[in-house]
C-alpha positions as CSV (number, residue, x, y, z in Angstrom):
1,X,-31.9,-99.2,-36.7
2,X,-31.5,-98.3,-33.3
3,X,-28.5,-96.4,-32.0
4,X,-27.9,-96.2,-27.9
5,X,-25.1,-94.7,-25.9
6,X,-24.9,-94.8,-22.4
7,X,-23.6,-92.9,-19.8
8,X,-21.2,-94.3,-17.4
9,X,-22.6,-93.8,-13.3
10,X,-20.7,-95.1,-10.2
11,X,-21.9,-98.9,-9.7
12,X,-21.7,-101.4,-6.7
13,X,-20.3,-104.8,-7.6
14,X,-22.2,-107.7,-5.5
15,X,-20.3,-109.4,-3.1
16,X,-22.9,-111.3,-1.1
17,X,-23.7,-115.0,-2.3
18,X,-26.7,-114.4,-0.7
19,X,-27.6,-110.7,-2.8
20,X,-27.8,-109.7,-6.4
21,X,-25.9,-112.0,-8.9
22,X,-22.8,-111.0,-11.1
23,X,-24.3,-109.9,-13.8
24,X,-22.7,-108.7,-17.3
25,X,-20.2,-105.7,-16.0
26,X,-19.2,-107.0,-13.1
27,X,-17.9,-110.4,-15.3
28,X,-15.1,-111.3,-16.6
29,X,-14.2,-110.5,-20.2
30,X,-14.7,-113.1,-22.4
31,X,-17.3,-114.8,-20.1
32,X,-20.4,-116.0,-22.1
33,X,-23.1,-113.6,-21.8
34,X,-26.1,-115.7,-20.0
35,X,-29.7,-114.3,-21.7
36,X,-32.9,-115.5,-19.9
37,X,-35.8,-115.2,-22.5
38,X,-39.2,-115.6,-20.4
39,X,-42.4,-117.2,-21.6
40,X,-45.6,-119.0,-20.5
41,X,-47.7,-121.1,-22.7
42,X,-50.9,-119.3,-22.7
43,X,-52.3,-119.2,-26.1
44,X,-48.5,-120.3,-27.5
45,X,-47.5,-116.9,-29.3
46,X,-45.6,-116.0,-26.1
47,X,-43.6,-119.0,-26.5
48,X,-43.4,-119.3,-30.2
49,X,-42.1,-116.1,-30.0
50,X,-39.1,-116.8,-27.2
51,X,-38.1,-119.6,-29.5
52,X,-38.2,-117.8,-32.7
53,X,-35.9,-115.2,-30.6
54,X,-33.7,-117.9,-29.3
55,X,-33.1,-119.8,-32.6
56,X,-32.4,-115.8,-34.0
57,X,-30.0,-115.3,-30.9
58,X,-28.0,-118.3,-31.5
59,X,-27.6,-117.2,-34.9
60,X,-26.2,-113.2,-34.3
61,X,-24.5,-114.0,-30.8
62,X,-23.1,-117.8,-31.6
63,X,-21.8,-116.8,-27.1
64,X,-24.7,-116.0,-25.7
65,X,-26.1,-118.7,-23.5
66,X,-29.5,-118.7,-23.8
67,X,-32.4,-120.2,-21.4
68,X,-35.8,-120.5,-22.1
69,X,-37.5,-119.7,-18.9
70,X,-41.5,-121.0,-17.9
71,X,-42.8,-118.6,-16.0
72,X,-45.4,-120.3,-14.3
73,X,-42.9,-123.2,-13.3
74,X,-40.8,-120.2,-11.6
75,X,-44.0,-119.0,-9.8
76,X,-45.3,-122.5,-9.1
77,X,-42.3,-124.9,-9.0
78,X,-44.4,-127.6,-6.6
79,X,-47.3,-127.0,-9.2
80,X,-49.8,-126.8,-6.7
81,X,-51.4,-125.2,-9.1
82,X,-52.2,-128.1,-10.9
83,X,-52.5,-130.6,-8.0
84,X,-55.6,-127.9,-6.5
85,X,-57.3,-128.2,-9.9
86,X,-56.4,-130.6,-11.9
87,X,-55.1,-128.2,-15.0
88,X,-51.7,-126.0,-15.7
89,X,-52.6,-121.8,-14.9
90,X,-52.7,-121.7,-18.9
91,X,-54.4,-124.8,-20.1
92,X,-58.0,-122.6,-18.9
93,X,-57.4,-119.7,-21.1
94,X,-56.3,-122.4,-23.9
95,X,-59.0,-124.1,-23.3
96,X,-61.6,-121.1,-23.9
97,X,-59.8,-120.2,-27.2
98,X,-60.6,-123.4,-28.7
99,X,-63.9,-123.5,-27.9
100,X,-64.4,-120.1,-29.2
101,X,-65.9,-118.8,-25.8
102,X,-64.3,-115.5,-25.5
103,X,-66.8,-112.9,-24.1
104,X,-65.8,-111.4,-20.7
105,X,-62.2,-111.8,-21.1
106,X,-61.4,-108.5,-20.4
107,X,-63.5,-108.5,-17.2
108,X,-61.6,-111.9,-16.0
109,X,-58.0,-109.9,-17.3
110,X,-59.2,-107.0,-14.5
111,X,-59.2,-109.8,-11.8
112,X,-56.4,-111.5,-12.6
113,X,-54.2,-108.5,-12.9
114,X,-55.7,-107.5,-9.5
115,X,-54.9,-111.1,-8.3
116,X,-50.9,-110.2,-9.4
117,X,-51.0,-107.1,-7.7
118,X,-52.1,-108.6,-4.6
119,X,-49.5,-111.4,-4.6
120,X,-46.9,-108.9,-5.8
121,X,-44.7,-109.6,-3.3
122,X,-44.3,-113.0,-3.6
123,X,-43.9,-113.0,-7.4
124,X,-41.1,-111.1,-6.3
125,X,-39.6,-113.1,-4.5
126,X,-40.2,-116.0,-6.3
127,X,-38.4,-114.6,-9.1
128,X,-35.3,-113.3,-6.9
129,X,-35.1,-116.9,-5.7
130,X,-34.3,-117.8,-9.4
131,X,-32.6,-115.5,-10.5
132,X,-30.1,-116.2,-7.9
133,X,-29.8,-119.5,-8.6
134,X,-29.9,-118.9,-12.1
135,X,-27.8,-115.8,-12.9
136,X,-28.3,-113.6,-16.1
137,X,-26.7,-110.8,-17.9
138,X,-30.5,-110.2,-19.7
139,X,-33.6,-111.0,-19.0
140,X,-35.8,-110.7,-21.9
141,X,-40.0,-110.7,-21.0
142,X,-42.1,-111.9,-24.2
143,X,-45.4,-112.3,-21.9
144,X,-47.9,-109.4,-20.3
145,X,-49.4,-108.8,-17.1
146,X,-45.7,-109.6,-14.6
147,X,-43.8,-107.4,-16.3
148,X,-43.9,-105.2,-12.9
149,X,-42.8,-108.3,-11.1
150,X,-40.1,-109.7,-13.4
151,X,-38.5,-105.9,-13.8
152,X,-38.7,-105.8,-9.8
153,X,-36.4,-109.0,-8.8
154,X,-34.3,-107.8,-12.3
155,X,-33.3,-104.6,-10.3
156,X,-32.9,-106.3,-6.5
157,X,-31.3,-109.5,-7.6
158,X,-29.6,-109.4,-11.4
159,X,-28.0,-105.5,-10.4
160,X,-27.3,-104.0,-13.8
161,X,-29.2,-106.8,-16.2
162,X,-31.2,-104.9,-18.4
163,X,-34.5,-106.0,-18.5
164,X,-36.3,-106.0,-22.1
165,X,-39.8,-106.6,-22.7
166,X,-40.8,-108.2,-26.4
167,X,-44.2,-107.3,-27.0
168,X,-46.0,-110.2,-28.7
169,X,-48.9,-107.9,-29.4
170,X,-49.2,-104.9,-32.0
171,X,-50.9,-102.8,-29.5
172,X,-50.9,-102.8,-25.4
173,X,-54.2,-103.1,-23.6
174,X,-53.6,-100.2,-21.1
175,X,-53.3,-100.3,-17.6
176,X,-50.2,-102.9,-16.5
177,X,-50.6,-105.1,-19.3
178,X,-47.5,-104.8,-21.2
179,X,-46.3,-101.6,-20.2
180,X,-45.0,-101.2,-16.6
181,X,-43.4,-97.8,-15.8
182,X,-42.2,-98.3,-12.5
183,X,-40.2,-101.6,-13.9
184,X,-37.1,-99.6,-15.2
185,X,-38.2,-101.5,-18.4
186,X,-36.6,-101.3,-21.6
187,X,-39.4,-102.2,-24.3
188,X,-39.8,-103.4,-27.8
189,X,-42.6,-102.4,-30.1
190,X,-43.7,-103.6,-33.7
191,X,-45.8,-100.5,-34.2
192,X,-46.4,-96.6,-34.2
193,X,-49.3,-97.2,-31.9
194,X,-47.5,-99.3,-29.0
195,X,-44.7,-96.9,-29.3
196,X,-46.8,-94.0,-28.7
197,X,-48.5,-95.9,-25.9
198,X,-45.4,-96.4,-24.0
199,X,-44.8,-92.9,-24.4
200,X,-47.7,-92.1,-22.9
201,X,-47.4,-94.3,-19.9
202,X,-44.2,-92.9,-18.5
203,X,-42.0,-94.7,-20.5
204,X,-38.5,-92.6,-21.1
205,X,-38.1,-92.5,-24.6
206,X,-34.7,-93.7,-24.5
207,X,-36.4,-97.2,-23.3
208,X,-38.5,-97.5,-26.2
209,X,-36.9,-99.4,-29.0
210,X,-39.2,-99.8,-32.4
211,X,-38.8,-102.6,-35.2
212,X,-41.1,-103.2,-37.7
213,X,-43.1,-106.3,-36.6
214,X,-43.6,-109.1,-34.7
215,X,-41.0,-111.6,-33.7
216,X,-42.0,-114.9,-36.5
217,X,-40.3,-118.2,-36.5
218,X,-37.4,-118.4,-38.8
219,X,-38.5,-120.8,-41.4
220,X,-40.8,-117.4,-42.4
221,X,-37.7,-115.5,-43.6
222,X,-36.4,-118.9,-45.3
223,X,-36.8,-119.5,-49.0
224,X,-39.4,-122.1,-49.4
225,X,-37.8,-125.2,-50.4
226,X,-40.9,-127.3,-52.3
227,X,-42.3,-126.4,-55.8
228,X,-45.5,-124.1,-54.7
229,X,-47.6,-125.1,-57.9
230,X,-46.7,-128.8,-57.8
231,X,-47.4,-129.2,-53.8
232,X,-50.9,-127.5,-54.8
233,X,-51.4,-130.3,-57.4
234,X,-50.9,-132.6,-55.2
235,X,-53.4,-131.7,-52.7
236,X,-55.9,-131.4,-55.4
237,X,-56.0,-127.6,-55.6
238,X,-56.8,-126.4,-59.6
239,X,-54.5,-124.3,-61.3
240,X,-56.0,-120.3,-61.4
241,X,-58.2,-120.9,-58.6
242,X,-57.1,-119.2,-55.0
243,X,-56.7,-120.7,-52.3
244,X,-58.1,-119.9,-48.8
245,X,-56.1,-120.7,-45.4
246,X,-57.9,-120.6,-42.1
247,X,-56.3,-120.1,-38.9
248,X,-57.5,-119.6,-35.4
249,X,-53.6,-120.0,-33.4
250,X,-52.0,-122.6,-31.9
251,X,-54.7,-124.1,-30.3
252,X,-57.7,-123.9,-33.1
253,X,-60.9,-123.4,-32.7
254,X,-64.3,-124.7,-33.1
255,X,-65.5,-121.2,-34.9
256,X,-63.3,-122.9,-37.9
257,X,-66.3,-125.4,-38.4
258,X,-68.5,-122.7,-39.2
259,X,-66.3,-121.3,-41.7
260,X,-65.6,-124.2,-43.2
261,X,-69.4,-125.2,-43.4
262,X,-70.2,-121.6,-45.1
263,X,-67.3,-121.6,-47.7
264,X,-67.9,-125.2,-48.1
265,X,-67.1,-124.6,-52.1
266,X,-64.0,-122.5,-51.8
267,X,-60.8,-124.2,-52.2
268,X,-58.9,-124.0,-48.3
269,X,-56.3,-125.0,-46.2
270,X,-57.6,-125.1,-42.5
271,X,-54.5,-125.4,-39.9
272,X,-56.0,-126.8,-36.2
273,X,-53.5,-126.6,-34.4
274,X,-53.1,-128.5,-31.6
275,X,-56.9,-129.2,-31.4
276,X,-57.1,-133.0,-33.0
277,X,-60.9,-133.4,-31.7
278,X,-61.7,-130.2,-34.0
279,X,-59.4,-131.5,-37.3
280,X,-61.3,-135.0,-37.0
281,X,-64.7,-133.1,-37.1
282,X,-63.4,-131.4,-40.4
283,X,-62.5,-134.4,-42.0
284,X,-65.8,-135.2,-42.1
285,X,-67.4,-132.4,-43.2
286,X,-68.9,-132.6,-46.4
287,X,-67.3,-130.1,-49.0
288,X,-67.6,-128.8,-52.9
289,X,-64.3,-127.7,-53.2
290,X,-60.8,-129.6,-52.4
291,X,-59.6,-128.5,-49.0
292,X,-56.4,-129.6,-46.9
293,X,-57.4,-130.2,-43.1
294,X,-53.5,-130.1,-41.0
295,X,-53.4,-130.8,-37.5
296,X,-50.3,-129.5,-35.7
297,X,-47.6,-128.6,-37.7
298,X,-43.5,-126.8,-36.8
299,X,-44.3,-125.9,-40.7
300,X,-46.9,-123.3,-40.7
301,X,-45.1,-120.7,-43.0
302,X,-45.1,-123.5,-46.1
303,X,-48.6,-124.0,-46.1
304,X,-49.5,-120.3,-45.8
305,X,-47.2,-119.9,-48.6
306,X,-49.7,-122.3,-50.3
307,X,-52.4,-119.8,-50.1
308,X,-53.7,-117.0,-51.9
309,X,-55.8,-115.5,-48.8
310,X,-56.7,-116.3,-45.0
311,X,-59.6,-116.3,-42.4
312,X,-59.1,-115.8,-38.9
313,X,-58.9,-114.4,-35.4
314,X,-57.1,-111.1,-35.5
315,X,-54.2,-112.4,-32.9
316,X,-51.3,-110.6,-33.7
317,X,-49.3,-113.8,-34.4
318,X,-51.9,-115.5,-36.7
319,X,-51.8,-111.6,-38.9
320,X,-48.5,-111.0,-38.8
321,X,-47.7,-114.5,-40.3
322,X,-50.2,-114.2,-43.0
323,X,-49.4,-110.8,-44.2
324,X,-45.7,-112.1,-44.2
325,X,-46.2,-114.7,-46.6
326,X,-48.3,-112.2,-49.0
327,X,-51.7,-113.2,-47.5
328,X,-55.3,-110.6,-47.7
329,X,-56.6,-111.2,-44.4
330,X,-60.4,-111.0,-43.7
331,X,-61.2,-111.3,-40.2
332,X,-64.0,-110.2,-37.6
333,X,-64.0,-107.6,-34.7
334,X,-66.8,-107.9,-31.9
335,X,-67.7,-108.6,-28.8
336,X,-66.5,-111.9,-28.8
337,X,-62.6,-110.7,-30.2
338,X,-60.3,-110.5,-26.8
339,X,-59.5,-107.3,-26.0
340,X,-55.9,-107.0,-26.4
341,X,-56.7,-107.9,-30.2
342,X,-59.3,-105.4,-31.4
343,X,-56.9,-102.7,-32.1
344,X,-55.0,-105.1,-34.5
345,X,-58.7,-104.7,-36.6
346,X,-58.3,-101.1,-37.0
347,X,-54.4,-101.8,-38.0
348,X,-55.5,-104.2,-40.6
349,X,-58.4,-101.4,-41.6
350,X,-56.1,-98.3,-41.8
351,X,-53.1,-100.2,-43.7
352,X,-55.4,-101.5,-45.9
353,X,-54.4,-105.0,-45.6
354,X,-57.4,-106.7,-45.7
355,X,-61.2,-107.0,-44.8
356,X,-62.6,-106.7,-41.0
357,X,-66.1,-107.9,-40.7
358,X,-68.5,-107.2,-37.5
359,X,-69.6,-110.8,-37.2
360,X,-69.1,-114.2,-39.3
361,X,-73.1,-113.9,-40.7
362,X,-71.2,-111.5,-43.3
363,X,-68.3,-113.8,-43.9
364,X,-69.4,-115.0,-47.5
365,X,-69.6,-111.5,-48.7
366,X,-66.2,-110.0,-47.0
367,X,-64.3,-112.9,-48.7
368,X,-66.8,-112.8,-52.1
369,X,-65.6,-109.1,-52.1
370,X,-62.4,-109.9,-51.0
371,X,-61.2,-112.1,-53.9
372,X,-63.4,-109.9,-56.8
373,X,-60.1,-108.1,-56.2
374,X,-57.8,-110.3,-54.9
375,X,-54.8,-109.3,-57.1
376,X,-55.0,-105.7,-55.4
377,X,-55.0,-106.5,-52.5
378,X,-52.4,-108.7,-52.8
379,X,-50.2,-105.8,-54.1
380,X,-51.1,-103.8,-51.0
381,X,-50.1,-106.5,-48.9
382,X,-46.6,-107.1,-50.3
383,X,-45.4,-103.7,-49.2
384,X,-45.4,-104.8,-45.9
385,X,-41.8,-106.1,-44.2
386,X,-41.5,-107.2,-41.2
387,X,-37.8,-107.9,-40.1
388,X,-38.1,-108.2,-36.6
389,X,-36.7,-111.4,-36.1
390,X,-32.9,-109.6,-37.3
391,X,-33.5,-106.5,-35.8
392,X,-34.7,-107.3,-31.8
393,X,-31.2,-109.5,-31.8
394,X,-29.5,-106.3,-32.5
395,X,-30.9,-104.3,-30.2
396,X,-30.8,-106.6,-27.0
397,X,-27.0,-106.8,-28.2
398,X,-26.6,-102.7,-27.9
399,X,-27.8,-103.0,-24.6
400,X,-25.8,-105.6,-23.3
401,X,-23.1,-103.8,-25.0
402,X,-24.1,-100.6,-23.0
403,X,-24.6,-102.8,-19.9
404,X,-21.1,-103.9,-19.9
405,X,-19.6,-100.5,-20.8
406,X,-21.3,-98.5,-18.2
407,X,-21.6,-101.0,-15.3
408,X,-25.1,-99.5,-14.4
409,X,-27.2,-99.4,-17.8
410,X,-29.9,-100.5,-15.9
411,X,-30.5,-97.2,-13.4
412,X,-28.2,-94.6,-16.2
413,X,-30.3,-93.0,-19.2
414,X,-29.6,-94.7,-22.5
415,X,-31.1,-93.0,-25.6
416,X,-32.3,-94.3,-29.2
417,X,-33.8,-92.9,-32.4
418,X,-37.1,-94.5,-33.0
419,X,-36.7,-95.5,-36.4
């Protein structure tokens, strides 16, 4: 695990109501620390990820005072976002994962990454404005692309707050995605490959913390509760058969009725999400084999503790839950896979964790091989850990730790061992 120290530099306590906030050196002892863990909803990992981190937090530091914070209702408190265009900022993206239409998302990332830097200075002070009114000890970022901007009104109006960035991906998507030198930004990666990517952007290597995954909900670390082979019964799954779970995120989408059409005699377990239109048009889908079709569920680790296997999008939530429960994951890399998630392919490809096809026209064969050796790979995949949901709690705790001892964390070096 992570070890820091810190060295101690001359700081300058904030006296102006109007100016940066007390923040965790400048407190009291004893006073709660105040954590403010940032999110949007766009495609839901960021924020099932700040509340699998909060529900971990109030486990390891029962004093911290934790706030979940919605970026865009920072940005946009009047929401005349949504009163110009009838929609929340995120519900467009959402709305193109579920339908599946994905090309030219990196093209639209460029432009709205340009569209931040041009308003950077009123993200900026957007933020200050809240953080003012809303002191914190830490701010932890679990979303891309305003890292710059939430590290900025860190530094002018939270003094020495360390500010953290979670990534919620297994790679970055390189230039000011995830990684924002200039940010004074702490950052946590789940893999070799973000770590080295940081590096390679300027980051100090004392700001670059590694653990060995992906933040997951705590009911994945949980023993499961129900009798696996007696819950399979009951769905009408036979005994020695394996089971299939499909998964396209938190908000579905329609590419699951393809794959449910072409494995229409496999035994599966398609989760929807929140996309009710597409679960109703699985219902009635005509199938060989027994299948369970779940709309949206808190509960996702018990059914993919059902399964034997998945199928889905290679986001790094929807792989990093599977492989956690055991699961062989086949999957597809193209054109159409967003950009920040093709790099997760060649993860699953080099660790040998499952099978990456180029389109789904050769999804019959990638799972037919797939389960002609299922017990294998099912070997290979249970070598994999991922404890990050313990081991990001301890390291925001080292730096608070280092915050309050030095008084200036934020500006002083602080050095690690990448584990």
């Amino acid at each position: 695990m992570n070890r820091i120290h810190d060295q101690k530099q001359a700081g300058t306590p904030a006296t102006d109501p109007s100016g940066p906030a007390r923040s965790a050196s400048s407190r009291e002892d004893g006073a709660r620390t105040r954590v403010a863990l940032v999110y949007f909803n766009a495609g839901g990992g960021h924020r099932a990820a700040a509340m699998a981190l909060e529900a971990a937090l109030a486990r390891t530091h029962p004093r911290w005072q934790v706030q979940l914070v919605d970026l865009f209702a920072v940005l946009d408190p009047e929401a005349w976002f949504r009163r110009l265009t009838g929609f929340p900022p995120e519900a467009y993206y959402n709305k193109r994962l579920a339908t599946g239409f994905t090309l030219g998302l990196r093209q639209e990332l460029r432009m709205l990454q340009a569209m931040i830097r041009a308003a950077h200075p009123h993200l900026v002070g957007r933020l200050c404005q809240h953080w003012r009114a809303s002191p914190a000890d830490l701010v932890v970022s679990l979303v891309p692309n305003f890292n710059r901007a939430l590290g900025e009104s860190v530094k002018k109006a939270c003094t020495d707050a360390p500010f953290v960035t979670v990534m919620t991906d297994l790679a970055d998507f390189p230039p000011h995605f995830w990684v924002e030198p200039d940010a004074t930004q702490h950052l946590i990666c789940g893999t070799d490959k973000a770590v080295d990517q940081a590096l390679a952007q300027g980051i100090d290597r004392q700001r670059v913390h590694r653990v060995s995954g992906m933040l997951l909900r705590p009911s994945f670390h949980e023993e499961p509760e129900t009798d696996r082979e007696a819950t399979r019964h009951s769905l009408g799954f036979q005994p020695g058969i394996p089971v299939g779970v499909v998964m396209f995120g938190g908000e579905g989408s329609v590419t699951m009725k393809r794959i449910a059409r072409d494995l229409g005699d496999r035994p599966l377990i398609i989760l929807c999400g929140r996309n009710e239109r597409l679960a109703t048009a699985l219902r009635a889908l005509p199938a060989q084999a027994p299948r369970a079709i779940v709309g949206y569920t808190e509960d996702v680790a018990r059914w993919l503790r059902l399964a034997d296997w998945f199928v889905g999008k290679p986001g790094p939530g929807s792989l990093s839950e599977a492989l956690h429960c055991g699961l062989p994951v086949v999957t597809v890399s193209n054109a159409w896979t967003m950009p920040q998630e093709r790099w997760n392919t060649v993860w699953i490809g080099e660790q040998g964790l499952g099978i990456v096809l180029p389109g789904l026209a050769h999804l019959r064969a990638g799972v037919d091989l797939l389960l002609s050796r299922l017990p294998e790979w099912r070997e290979r995949v249970a070598s994999y850990r991922n404890a990050a949901l313990f081991e990001v709690p301890q390291v925001l705790g080292e730096l608070v730790e280092a915050a309050r001892r030095s008084g200036t964390a934020q500006r002083g070096p602080i050095s690690i061992s990448i584990a």
